[in-house]
Residue frames relative to the residue before (quaternion, step in Angstrom):
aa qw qx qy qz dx dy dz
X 1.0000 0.0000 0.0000 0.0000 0.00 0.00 0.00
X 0.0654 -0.8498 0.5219 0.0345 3.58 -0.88 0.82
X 0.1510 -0.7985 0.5776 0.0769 3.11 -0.46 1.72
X 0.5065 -0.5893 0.5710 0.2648 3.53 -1.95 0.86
X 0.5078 -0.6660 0.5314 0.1269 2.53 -1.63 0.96
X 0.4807 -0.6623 0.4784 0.3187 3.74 -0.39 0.82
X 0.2518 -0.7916 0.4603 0.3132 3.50 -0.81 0.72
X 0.3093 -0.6401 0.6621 0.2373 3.68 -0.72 0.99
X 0.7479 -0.4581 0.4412 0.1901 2.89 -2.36 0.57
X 0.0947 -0.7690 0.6126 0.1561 3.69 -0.84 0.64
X 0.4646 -0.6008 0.5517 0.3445 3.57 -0.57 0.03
X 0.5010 -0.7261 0.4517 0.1334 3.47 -1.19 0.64
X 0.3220 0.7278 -0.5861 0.1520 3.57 -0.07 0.12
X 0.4764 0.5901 -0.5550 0.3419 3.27 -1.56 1.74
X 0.5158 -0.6727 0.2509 0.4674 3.57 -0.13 0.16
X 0.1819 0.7987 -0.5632 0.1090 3.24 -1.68 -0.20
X 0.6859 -0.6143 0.2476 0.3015 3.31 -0.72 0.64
X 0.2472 0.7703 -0.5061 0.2991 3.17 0.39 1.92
X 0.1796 0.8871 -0.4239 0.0323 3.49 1.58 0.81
X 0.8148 0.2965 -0.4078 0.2861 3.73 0.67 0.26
X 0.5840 0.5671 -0.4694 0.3420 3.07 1.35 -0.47
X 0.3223 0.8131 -0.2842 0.3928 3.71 2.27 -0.38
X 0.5939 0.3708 -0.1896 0.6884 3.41 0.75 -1.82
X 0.7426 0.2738 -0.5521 0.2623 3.99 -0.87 -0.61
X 0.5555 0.6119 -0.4009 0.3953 3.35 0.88 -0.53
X 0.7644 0.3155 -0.2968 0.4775 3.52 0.50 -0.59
X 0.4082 0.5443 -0.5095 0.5268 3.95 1.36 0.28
X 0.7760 0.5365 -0.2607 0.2048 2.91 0.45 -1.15
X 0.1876 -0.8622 0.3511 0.3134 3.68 1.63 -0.93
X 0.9262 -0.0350 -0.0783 0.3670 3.17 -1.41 -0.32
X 0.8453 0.1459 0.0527 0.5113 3.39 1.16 -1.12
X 0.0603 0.7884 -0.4811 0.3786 2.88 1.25 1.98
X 0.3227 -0.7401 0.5439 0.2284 3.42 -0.93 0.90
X 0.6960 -0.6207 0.0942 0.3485 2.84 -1.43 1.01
X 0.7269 -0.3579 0.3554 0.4661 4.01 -1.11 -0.41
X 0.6869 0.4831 -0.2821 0.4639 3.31 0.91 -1.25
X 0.5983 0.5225 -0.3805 0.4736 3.64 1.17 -0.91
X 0.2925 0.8550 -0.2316 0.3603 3.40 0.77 -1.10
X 0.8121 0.2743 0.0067 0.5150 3.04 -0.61 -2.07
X 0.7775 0.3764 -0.3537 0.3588 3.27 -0.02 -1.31
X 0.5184 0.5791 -0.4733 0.4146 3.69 0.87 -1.08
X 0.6998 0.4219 -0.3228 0.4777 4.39 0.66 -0.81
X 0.6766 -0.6416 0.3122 0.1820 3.83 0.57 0.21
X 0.6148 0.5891 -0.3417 0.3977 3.02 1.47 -0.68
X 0.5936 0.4131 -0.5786 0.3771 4.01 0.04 0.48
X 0.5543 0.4808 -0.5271 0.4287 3.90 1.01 0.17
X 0.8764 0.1977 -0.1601 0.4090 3.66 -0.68 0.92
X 0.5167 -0.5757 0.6312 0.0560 2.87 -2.07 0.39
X 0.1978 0.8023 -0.5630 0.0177 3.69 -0.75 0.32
X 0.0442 0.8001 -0.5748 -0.1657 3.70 -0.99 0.71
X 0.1752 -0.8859 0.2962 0.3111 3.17 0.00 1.25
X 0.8240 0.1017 -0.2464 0.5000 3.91 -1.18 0.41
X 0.8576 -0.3310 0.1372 0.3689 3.19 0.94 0.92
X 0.8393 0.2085 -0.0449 0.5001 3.54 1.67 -1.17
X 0.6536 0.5702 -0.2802 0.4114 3.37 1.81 0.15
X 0.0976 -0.8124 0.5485 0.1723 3.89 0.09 0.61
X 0.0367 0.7209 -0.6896 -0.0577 3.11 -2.16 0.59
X 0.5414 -0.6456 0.4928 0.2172 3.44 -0.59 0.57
X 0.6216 0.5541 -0.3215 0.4508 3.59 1.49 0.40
X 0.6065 -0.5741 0.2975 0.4627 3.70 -0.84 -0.18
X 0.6110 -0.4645 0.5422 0.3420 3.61 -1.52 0.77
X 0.7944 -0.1329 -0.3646 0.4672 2.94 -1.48 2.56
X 0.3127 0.7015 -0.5382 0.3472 4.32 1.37 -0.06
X 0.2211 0.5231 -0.8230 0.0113 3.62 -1.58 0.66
X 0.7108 -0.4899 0.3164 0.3933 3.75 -1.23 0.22
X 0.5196 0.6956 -0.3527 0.3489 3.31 0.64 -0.05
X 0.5451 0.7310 -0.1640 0.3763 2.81 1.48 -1.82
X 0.8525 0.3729 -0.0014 0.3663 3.20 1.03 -1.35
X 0.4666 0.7465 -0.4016 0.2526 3.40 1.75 -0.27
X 0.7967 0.4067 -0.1792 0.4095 3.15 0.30 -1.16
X 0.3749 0.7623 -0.2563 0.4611 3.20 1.28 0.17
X 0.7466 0.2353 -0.0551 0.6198 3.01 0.52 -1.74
X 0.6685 0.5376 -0.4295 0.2823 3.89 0.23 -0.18
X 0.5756 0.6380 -0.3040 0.4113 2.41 1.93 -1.36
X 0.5663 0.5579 -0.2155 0.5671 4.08 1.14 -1.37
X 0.8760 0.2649 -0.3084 0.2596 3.86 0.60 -0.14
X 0.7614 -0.2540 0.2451 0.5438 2.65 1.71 0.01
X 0.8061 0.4586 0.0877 0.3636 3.19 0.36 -1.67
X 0.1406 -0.7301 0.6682 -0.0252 3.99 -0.56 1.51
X 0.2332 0.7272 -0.6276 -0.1513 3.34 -1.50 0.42
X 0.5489 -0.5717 0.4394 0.4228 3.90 -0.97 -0.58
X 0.2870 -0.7241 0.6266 0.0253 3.21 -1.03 1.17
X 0.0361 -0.8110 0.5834 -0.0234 3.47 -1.03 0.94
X 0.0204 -0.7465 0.6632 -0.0496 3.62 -0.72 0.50
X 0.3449 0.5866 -0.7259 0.1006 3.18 -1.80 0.84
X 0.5501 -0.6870 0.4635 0.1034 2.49 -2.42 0.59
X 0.4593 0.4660 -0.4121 0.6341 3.64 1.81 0.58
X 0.3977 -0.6843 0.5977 0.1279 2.85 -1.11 1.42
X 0.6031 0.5629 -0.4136 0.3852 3.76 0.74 -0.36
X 0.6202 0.7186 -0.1047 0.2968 2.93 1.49 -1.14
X 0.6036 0.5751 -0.0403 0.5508 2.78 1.36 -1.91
X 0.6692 0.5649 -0.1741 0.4503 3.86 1.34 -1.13
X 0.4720 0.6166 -0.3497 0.5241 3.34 1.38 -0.94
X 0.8449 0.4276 -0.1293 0.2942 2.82 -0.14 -2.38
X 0.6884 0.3543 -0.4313 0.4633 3.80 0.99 -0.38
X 0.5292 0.5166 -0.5185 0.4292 3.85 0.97 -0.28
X 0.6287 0.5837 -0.3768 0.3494 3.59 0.35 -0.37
X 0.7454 0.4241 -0.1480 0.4926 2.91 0.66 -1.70
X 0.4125 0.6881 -0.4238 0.4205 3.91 1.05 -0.08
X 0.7308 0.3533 -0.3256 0.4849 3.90 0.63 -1.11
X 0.6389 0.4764 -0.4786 0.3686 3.72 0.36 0.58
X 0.6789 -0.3676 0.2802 0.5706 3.47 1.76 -0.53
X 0.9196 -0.2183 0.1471 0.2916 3.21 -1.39 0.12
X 0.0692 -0.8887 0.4313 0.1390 3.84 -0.48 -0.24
X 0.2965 -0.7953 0.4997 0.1728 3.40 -0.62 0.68
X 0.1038 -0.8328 0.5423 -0.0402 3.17 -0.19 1.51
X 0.6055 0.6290 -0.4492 0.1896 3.72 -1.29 0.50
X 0.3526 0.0998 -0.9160 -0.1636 2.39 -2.06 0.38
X 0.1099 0.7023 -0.6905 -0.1338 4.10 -0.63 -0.93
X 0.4519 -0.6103 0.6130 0.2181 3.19 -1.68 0.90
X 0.4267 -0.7374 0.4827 0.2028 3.49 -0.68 1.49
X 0.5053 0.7398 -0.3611 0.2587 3.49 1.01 -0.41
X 0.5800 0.4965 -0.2109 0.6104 3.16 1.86 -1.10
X 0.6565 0.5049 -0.3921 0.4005 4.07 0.54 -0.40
X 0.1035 0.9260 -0.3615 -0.0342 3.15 0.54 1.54
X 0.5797 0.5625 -0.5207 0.2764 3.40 1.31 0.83
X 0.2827 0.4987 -0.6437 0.5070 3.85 1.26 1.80
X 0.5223 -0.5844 0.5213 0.3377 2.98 -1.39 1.28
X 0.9423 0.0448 -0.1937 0.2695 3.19 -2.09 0.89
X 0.2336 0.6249 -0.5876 0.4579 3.44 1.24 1.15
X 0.0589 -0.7538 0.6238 -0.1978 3.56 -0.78 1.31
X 0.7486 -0.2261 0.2444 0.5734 4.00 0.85 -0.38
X 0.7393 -0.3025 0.2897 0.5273 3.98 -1.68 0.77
X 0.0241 0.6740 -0.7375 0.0339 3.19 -1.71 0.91
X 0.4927 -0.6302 0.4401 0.4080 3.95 1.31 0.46
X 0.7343 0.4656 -0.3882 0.3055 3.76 0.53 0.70
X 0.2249 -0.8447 0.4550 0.1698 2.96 -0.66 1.35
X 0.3443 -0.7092 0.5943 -0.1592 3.45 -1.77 1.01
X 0.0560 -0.8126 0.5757 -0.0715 3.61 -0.51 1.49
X 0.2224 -0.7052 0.6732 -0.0055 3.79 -0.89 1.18
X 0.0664 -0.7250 0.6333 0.2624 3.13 -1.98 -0.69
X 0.3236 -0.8373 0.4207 0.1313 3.29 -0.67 1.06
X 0.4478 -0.7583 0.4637 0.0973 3.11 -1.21 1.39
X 0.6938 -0.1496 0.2226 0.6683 3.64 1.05 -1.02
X 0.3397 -0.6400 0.6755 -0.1370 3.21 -1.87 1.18
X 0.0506 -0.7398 0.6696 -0.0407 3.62 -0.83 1.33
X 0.3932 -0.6803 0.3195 0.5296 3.29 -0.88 -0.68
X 0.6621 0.4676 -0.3122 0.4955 3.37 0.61 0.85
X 0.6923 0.1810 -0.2111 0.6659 4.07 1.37 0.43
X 0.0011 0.6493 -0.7287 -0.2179 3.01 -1.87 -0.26
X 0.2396 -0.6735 0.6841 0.1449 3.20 -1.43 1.06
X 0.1405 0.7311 -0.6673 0.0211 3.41 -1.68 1.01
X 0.6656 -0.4436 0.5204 0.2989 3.03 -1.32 -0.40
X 0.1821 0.8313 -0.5252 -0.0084 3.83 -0.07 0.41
X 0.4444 -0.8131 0.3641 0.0937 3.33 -0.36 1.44
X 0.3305 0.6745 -0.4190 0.5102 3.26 2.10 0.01
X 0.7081 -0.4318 0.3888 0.4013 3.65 0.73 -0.34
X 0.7086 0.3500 -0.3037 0.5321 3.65 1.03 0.10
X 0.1827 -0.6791 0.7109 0.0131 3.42 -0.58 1.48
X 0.9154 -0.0014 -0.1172 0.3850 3.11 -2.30 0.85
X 0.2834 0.7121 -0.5953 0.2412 3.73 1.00 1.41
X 0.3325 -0.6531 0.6615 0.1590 3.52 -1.73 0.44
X 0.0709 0.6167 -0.7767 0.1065 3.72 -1.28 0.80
X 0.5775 -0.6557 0.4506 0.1832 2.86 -1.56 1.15
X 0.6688 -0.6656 0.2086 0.2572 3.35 -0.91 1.13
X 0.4087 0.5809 -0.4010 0.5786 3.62 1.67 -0.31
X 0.8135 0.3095 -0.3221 0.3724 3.36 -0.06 -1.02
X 0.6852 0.4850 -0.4098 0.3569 3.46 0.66 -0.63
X 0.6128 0.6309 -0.2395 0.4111 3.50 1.56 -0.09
X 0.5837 0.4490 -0.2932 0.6097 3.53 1.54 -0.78
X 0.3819 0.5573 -0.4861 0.5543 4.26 1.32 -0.75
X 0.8893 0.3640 -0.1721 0.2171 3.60 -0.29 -1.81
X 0.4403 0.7269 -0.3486 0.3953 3.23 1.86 -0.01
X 0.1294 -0.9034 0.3913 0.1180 3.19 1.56 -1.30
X 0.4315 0.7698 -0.3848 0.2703 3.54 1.49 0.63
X 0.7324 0.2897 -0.4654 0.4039 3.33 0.99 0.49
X 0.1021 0.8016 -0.4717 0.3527 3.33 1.11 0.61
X 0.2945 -0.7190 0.6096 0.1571 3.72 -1.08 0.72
X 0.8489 0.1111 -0.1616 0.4908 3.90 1.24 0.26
X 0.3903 0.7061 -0.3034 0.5070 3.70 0.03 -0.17
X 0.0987 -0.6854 0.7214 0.0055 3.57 -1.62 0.83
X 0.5506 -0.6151 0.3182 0.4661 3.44 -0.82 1.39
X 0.9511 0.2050 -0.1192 0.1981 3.07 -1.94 -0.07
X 0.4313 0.7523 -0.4291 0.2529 3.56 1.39 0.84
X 0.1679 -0.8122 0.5480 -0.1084 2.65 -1.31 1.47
X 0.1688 -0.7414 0.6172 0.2023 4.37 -0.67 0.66
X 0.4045 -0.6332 0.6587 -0.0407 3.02 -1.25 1.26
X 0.9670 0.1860 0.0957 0.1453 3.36 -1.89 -0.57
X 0.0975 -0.9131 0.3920 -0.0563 2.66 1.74 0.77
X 0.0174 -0.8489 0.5260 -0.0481 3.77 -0.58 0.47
X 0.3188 -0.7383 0.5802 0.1292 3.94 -0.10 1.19
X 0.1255 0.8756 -0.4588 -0.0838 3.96 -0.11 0.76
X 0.7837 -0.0339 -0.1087 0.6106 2.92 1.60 0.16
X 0.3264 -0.7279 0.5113 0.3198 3.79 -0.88 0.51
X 0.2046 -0.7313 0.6467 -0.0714 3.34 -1.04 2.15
X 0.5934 -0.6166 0.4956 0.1486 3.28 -0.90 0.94
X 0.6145 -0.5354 0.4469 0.3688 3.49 -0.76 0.11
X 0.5917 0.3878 -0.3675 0.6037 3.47 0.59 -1.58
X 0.6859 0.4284 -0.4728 0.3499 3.52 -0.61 -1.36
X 0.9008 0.1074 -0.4099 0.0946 3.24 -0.30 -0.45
X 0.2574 0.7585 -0.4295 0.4171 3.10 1.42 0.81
X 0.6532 0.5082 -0.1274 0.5466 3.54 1.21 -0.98
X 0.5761 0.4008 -0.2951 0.6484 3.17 1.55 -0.39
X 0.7512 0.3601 -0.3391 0.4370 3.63 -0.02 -0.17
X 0.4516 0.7305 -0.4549 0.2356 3.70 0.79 -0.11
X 0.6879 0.5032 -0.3094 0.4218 3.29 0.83 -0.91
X 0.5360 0.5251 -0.3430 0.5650 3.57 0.95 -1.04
X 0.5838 0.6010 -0.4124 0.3576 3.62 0.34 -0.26
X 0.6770 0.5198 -0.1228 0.5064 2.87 0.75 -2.00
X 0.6838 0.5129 -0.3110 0.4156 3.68 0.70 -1.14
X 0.7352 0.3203 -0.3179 0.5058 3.64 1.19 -0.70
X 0.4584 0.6543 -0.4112 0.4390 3.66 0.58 -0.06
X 0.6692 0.5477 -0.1205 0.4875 3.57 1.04 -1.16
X 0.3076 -0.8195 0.4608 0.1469 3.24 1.00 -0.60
X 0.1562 0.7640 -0.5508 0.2976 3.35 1.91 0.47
X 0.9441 0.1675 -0.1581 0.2360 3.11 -2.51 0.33
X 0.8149 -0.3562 0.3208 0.3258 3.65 -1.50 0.25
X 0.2461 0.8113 -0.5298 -0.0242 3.89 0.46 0.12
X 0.5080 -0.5748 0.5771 0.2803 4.16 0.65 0.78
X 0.2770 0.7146 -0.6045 0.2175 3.71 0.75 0.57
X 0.5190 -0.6964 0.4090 0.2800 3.65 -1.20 0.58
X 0.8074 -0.3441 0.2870 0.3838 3.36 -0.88 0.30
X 0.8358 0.0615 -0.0062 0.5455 4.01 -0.64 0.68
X 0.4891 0.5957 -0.5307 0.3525 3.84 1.24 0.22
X 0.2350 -0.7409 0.6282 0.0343 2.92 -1.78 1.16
X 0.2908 -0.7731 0.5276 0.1987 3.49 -1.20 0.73
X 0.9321 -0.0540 -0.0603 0.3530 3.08 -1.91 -0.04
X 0.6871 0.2513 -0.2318 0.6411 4.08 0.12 -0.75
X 0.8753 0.3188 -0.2505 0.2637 3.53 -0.36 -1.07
X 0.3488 0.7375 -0.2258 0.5324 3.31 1.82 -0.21
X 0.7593 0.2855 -0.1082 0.5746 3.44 0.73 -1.43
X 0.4309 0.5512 -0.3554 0.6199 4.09 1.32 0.37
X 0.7332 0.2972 -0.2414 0.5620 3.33 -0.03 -1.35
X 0.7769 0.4039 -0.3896 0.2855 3.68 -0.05 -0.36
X 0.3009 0.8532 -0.2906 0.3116 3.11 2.01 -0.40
X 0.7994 0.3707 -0.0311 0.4717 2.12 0.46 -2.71
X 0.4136 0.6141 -0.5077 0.4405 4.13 1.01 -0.90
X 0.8558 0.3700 -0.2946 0.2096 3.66 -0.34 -1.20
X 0.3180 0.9089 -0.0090 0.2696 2.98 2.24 -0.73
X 0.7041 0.4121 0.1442 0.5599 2.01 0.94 -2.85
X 0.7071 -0.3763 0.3727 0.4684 3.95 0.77 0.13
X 0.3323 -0.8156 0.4728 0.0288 3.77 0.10 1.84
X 0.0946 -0.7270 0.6580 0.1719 4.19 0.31 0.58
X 0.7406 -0.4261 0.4256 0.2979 3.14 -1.93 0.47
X 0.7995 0.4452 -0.2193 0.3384 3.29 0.65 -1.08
X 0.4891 0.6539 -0.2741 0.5080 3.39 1.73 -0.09
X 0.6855 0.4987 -0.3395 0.4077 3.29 0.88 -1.91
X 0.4108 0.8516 -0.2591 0.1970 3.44 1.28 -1.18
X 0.7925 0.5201 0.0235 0.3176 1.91 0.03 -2.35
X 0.6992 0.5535 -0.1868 0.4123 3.12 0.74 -1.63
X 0.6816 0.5423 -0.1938 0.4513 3.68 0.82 -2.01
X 0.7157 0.4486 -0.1729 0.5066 3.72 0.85 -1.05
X 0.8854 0.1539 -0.1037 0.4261 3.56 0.56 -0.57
X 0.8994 0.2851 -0.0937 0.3177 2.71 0.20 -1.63
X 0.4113 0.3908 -0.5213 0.6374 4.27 1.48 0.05
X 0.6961 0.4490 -0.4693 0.3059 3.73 -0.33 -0.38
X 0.7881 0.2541 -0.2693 0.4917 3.23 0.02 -1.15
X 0.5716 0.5971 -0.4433 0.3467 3.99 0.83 -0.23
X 0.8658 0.1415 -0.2138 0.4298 3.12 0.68 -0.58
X 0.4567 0.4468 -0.6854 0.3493 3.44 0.83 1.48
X 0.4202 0.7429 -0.4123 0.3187 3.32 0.95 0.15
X 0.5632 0.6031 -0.1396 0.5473 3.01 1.39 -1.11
X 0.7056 0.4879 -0.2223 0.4634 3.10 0.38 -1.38
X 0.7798 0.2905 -0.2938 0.4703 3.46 0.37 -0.98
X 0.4912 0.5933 -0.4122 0.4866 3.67 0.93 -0.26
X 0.6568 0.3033 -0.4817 0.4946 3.92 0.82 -0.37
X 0.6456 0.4557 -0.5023 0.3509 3.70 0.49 -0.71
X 0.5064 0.6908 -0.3941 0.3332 3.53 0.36 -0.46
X 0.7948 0.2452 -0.1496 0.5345 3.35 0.36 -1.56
X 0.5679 0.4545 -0.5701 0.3819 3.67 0.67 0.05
X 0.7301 0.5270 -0.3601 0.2437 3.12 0.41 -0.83
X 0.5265 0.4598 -0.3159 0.6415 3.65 1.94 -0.50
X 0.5579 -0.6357 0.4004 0.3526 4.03 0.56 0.53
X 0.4673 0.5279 -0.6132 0.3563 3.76 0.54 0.45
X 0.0779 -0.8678 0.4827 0.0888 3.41 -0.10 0.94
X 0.5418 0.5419 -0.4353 0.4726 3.71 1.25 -0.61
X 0.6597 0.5267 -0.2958 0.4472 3.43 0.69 -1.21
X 0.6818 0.4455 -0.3140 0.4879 3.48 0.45 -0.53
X 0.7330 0.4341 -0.3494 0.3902 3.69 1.28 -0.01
X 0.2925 0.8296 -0.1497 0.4515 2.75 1.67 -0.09
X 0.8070 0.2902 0.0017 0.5144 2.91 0.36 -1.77
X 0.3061 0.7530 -0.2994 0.4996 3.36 1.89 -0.64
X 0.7506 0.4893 -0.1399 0.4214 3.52 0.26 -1.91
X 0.4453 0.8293 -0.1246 0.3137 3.13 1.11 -1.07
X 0.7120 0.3948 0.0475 0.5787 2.75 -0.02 -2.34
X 0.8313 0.3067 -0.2935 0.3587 3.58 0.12 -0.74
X 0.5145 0.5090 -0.4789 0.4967 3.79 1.50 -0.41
X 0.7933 0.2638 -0.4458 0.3198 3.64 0.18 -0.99
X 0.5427 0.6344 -0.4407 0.3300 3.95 0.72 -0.64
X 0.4716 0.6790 -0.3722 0.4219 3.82 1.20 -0.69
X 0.6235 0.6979 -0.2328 0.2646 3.26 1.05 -1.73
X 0.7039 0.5700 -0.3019 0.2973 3.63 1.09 -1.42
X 0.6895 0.5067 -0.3644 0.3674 3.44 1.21 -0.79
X 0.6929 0.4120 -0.3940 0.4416 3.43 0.81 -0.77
X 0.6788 0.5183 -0.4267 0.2976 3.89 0.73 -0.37
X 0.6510 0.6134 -0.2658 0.3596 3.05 1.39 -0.44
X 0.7742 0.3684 -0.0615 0.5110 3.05 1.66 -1.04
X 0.5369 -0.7613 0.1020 0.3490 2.98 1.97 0.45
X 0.0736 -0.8571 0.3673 -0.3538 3.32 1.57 0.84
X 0.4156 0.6589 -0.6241 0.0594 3.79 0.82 -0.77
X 0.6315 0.4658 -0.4477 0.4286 4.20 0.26 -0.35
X 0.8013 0.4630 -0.2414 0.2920 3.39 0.71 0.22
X 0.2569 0.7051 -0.1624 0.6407 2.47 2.55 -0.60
X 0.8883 0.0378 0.0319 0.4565 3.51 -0.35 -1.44
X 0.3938 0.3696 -0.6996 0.4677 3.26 1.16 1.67
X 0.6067 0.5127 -0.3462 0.4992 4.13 0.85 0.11
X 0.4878 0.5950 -0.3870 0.5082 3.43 1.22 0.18
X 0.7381 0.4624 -0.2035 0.4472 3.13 0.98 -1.43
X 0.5833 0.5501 -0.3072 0.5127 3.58 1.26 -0.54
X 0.7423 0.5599 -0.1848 0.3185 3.18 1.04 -0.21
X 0.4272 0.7816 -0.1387 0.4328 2.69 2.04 -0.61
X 0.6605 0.4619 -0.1695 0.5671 3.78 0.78 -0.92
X 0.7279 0.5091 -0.3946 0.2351 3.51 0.50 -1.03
X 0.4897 0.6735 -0.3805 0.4022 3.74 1.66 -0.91
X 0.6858 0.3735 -0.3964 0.4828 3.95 0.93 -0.55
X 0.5421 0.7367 -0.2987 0.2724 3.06 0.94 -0.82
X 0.6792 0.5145 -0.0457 0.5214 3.07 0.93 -1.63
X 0.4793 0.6433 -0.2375 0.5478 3.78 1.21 -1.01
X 0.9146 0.1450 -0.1006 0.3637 3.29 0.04 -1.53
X 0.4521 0.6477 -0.3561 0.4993 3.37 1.54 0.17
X 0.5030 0.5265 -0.2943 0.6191 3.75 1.69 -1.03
X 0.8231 0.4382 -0.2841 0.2231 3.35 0.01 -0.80
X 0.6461 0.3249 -0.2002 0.6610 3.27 1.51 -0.51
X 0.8458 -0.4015 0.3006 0.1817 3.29 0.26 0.96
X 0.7615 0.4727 -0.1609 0.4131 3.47 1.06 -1.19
């Protein structure tokens, strides 16, 4: 008789759309924890959100990246300076300056404008974080974590990107500066530091300015079920196949290595489960499957308490 072997967690490594926790790493230098630490320290593998009802993310209910910076720097260690304005001349000054001290973390920007990715042509509502290396008046060279180190885009465009007006969050021209090492946090630790914030977004706790008809984590992954169900549009399947099953469930993924490694081991299966319900997703959305798709929705649906109450007790 031949019994299967349960399939334990692997860790991920490979690319994918991890463009800021990407850029803090490189702010960060030589002895930057890892990406995966990174992410999780910002919250986004706790939850589910469709916003007003027809947009999905693989993050937590009222979560946009922002939500989570200072958080996670705060949990690694690490303070910088945030700027924001609404004069683009300004905003131009202030990064040419701030350039002779080093590098810069620039974003949100609408990637649509970063037209040296192939078939970027004009605003597509996605937002996209870089670091810049040097500034003329006619280029910028940066780092884009999309996969194109020491690229150049003309300076107009990288300005309408840095404007960030069609963007659903974000104020034009923000940039983090001054990065500051205040203390040296261990991996584990900060994992262990970031648990609670987890637990707090998972919960769905406090005021999040969420939009009309948005659902979170379980009911999110229902309604989106039933959305894909109801007749998949192009711009969803998209959406979903390009971004959001990818980067959702390395989130996951790295969210189980994490907590095993800080001994919450249920939780870390959990999140295990996760990673593998939402990664399943890509073949059938792509190939159009939607009854299979949103019979893995529904499997998905339970795990957000799950995962909650497994955080809460510790395990």
């Amino acid at each position: 008789m031949v019994t299967q072997k349960a399939l334990s967690h692997v860790t991920y490594t490979g690319s994918g759309p991890y463009c800021y926790a990407n850029s803090f790493a490189m702010m960060f230098g030589a002895g930057s924890p890892s990406p995966a630490v990174i992410e999780f320290a910002t919250g986004s593998p706790f939850g589910m959100q469709l916003i007003g009802g027809t947009l999905p993310f693989f993050d937590p209910y009222g979560w946009d990246p922002e939500a989570g910076f200072d958080d996670a720097l705060a949990a690694l260690g690490w303070a910088s300076t945030v700027t924001k304005s609404g004069d683009a001349d300004e905003a131009l000054a202030r990064l040419k300056a701030s350039l002779s001290d080093g590098p810069v973390w620039i974003g949100p920007l609408e990637m649509g404008h970063l037209r040296h990715q192939p078939e970027m042509t004009g605003p597509i509502g996605a937002d996209h974080y870089v670091v810049v290396l040097e500034i003329d008046d006619e280029r910028v060279l940066m780092h884009d974590p999309q996969g194109y180190p020491y690229v150049s885009l003309p300076l107009s465009d990288f300005m309408t990107a840095w404007r960030a007006e069609t963007l659903s969050y974000g104020k034009p021209y923000t940039m983090r500066t001054g990065f500051t090492w205040l203390a040296e946090v261990s991996e584990a630790d900060a994992i262990r530091a970031s648990i609670p914030a987890a637990i707090r977004w998972l919960s769905m706790e406090g005021n999040n300015n969420t939009p009309a008809d948005t659902l979170g984590n379980g009911e999110a992954a229902k309604g989106l079920a039933a959305l894909i169900e109801s007749g998949c549009s192009r711009e969803l399947r998209g959406h979903l196949i390009y971004f959001a099953v990818r980067v959702g469930a390395r989130r996951a993924a790295d969210a189980a290595t994490c907590l095993a490694r800080v001994g919450y081991a249920e939780a870390a299966r959990i999140a295990a489960e996760r990673a593998r319900i939402i990664g399943s997703m890509q073949h059938p959305l792509v190939t159009g499957d939607d009854a299979s798709a949103a019979a893995l929705l529904r499997a998905l649906a339970p795990t957000y308490a799950q995962l909650l109450a497994a955080l809460e007790s510790g395990s």
